[in-house]
C-alpha positions in Angstrom: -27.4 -66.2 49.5 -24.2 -67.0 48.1 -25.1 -68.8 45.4 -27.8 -66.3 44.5 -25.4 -63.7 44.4 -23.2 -65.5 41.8 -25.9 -66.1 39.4 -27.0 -62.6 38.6 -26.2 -61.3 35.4 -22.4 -59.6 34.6 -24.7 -55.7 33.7 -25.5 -55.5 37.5 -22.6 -54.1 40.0 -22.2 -54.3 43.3 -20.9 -50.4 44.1 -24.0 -50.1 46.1 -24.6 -51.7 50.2 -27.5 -50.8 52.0 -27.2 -52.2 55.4 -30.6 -54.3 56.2 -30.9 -54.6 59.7 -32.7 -57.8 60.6 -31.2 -61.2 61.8 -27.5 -59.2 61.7 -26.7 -59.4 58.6 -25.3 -56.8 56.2 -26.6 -58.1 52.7 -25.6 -56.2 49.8 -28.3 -54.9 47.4 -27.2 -54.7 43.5 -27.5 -51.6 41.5 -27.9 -51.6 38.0 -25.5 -49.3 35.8 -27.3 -47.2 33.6 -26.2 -47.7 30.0 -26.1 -44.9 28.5 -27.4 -45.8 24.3 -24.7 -44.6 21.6 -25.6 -41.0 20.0 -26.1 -41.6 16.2 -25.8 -39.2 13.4 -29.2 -38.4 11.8 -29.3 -40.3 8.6 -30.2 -37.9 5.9 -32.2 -39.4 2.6 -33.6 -37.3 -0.6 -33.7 -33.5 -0.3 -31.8 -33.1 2.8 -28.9 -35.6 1.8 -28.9 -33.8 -1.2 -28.3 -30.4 0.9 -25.7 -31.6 3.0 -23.5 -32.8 0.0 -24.2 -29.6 -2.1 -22.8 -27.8 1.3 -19.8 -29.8 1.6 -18.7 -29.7 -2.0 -19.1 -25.7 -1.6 -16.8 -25.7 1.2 -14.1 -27.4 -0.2 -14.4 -25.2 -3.2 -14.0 -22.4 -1.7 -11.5 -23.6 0.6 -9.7 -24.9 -2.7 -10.6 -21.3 -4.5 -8.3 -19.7 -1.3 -5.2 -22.0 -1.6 -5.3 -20.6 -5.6 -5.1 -16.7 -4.9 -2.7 -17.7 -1.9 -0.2 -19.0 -4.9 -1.1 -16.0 -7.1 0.1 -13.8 -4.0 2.9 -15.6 -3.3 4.0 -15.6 -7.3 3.1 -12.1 -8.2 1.2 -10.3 -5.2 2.2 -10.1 -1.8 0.8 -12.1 1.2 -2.8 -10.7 2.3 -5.9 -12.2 4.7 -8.1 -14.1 2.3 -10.6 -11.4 1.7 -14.7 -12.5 1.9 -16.2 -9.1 0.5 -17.3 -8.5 -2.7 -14.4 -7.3 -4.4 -11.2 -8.1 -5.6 -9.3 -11.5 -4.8 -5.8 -10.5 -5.2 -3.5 -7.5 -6.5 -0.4 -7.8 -8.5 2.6 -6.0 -6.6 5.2 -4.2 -8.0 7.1 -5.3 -4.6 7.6 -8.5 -5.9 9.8 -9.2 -8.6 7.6 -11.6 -10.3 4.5 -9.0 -10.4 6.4 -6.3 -11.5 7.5 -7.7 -14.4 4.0 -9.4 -15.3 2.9 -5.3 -15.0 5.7 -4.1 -17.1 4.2 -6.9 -19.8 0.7 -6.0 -19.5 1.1 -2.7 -20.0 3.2 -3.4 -23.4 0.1 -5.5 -24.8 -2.7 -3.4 -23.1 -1.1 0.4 -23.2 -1.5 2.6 -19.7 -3.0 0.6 -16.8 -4.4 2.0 -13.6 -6.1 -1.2 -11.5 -4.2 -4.2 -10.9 -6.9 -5.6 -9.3 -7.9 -9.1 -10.1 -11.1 -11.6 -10.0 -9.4 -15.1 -9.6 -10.9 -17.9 -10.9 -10.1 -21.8 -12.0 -11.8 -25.3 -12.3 -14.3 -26.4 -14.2 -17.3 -23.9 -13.0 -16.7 -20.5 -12.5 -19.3 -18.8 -9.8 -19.4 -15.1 -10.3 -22.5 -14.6 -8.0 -24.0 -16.8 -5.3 -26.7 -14.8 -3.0 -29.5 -11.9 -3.7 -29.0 -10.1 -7.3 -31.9 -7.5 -6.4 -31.8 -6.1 -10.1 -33.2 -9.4 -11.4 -35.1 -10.4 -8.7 -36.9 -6.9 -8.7 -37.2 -7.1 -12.5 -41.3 -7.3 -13.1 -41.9 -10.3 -15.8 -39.5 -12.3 -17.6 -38.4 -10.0 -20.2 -37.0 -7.5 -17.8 -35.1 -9.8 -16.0 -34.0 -10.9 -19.8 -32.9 -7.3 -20.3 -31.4 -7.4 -17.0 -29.1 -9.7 -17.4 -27.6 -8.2 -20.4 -27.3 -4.8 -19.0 -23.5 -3.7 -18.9 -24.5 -2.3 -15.3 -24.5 -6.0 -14.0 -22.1 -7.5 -15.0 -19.8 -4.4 -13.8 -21.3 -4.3 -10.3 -21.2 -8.2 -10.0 -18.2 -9.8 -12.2 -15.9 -6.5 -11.9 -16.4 -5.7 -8.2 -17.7 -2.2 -9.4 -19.2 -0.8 -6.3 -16.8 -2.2 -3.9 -13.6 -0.4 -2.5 -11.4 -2.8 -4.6 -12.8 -3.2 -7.9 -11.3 -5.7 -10.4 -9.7 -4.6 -13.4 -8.9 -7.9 -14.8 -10.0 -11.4 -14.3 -7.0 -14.1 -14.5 -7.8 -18.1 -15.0 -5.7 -20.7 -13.3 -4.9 -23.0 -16.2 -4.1 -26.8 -15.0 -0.6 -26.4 -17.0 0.8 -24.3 -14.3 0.2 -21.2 -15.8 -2.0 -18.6 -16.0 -4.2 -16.7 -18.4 -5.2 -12.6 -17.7 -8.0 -11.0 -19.7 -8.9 -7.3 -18.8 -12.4 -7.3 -17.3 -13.9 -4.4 -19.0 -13.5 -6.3 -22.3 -14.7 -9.3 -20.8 -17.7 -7.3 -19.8 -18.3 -5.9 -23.5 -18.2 -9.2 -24.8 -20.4 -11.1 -22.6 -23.0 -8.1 -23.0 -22.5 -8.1 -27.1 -22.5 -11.5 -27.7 -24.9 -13.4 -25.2 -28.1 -14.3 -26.5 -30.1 -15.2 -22.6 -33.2 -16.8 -22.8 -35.7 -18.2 -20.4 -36.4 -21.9 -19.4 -39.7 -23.2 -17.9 -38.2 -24.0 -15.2 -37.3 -20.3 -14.5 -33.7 -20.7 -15.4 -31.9 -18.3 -17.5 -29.4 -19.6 -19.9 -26.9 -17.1 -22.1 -25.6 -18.5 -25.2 -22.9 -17.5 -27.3 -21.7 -18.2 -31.1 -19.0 -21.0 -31.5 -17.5 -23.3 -34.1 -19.4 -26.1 -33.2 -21.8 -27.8 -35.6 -24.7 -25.9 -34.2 -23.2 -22.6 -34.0 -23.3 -21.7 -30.8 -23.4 -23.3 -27.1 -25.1 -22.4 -23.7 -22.2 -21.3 -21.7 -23.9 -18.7 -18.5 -27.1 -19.8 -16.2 -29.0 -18.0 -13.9 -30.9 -19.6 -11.4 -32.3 -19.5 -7.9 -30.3 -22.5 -5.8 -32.7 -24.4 -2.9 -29.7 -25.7 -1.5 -28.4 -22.2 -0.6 -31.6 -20.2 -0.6 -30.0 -17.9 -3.1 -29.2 -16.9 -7.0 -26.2 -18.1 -8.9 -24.6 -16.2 -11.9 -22.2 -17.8 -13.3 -20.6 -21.0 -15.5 -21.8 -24.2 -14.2 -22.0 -27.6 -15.5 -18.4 -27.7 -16.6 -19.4 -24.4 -18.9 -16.3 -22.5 -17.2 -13.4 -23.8 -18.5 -15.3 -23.6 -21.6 -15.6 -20.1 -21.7 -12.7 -19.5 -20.8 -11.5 -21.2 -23.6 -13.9 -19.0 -25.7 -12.6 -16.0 -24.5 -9.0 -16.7 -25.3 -10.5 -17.1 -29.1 -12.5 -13.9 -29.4 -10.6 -10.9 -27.4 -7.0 -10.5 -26.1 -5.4 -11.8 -23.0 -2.1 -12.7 -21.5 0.0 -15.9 -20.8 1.9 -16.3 -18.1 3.9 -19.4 -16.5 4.2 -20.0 -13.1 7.5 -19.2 -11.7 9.9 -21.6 -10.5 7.9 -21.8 -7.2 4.5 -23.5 -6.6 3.6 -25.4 -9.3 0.9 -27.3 -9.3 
């Protein structure tokens, strides 16, 4: 029995005796341990890989998106919740030193003001809509939606925050010089409206061109397009298009430069 005993294998434990009653002897009766198998993460191939990536790399942008209007607040706002509405990101305050001076200058280059409500943007890509735009959407063919998208009407309810609470009377950049760079959103508005040119794509995209000094002439700079990933439309700058228009729009209307202060640079 003994030597029975010392030849099973190391998975099996003793923690369990039945008592046999027979020629007086207690003999103990193994009981395997149940091994329990390792949970695994799904591994996720094609489309759905795809997904899951697209999803992460929104979250840190937006996550990245936050930390820049904290830094506006703290340079030239005050400190506020992170807002998730439609509407403004941020308001300069004339309780902090910093913003009341930077309204002091933007009323000398752009006369009376009465919103200093801002749209805060920076990167590379500029994402002025992700979810349902109901005008296009509800447009009947492909040349409404064309009109659509160059209505004034748009681009104030969706880029200015027009039918929110908190509309935004300017949009500010974040350069990557530690610095910023404030262009009043109406005139924003008027020039995207003027001086895109949107056409449609086979693929039922939407691009918007505008003139340039390139070779060419001009450059796509806005889509329009209906994301799988997010089961919803994007309006905006994407393909490394944002920075260019920004870029654009210091060229062709007026806007402001202003360092950072002393504090948080970055």
């Amino acid at each position: 029995m003994l030597s029975q005993l010392q030849t099973i294998p190391r998975k099996f434990k003793m923690n369990t005796i039945i008592e046999t009653m027979g020629v007086g002897l207690s003999v103990p009766v193994l009981a395997p341990v149940l091994e329990l198998a390792p949970v695994l993460e799904p591994v996720l191939v094609g489309n759905a890989k795809r997904k899951a990536s697209c999803k992460k790399v929104g979250g840190e942008k937006k996550r990245a998106g936050h930390k820049i209007e904290d830094i506006f607040n703290e340079q030239f706002g005050k400190i506020s919740p992170t807002t998730y509405k439609a509407e403004a990101d941020c308001t300069i305050s004339a309780e902090n030193a910093n913003g009341l001076q930077l309204m002091t200058d933007l009323q000398a280059k752009f006369g009376e003001i009465d919103n200093y409500n801002l749209s805060v943007k920076s990167g590379e890509n500029l994402q002025f809509v992700l979810g349902r735009i109901d005008e296009i959407t509800g447009a009947a063919n492909t040349e409404e939606k064309l009109h659509v998208l160059g209505n004034e009407a748009l681009w104030k309810k969706y880029l200015g925050k027009g039918n929110s609470e908190r509309p935004a009377g300017w949009l500010i950049y974040r350069n990557t010089n530690n610095s910023w760079s404030i262009f009043k959103m109406s005139e924003v508005i008027a020039f995207i409206v003027e001086k895109c040119t949107w056409r449609a794509l086979e693929t039922g995209r939407f691009k918007g061109d505008f003139e340039n000094d390139t070779k060419k002439g001009f450059s796509q700079y806005l889509t329009y397009e209906y994301r799988e990933t997010h089961k919803s439309h994007f309006l905006g700058a994407n393909g490394g298009k944002g920075k260019q228009l920004m870029e654009l729009l210091k060229k062709k209307i007026t806007y402001h430069h202003v360092n950072d202060p002393v504090v948080n640079q970055i």
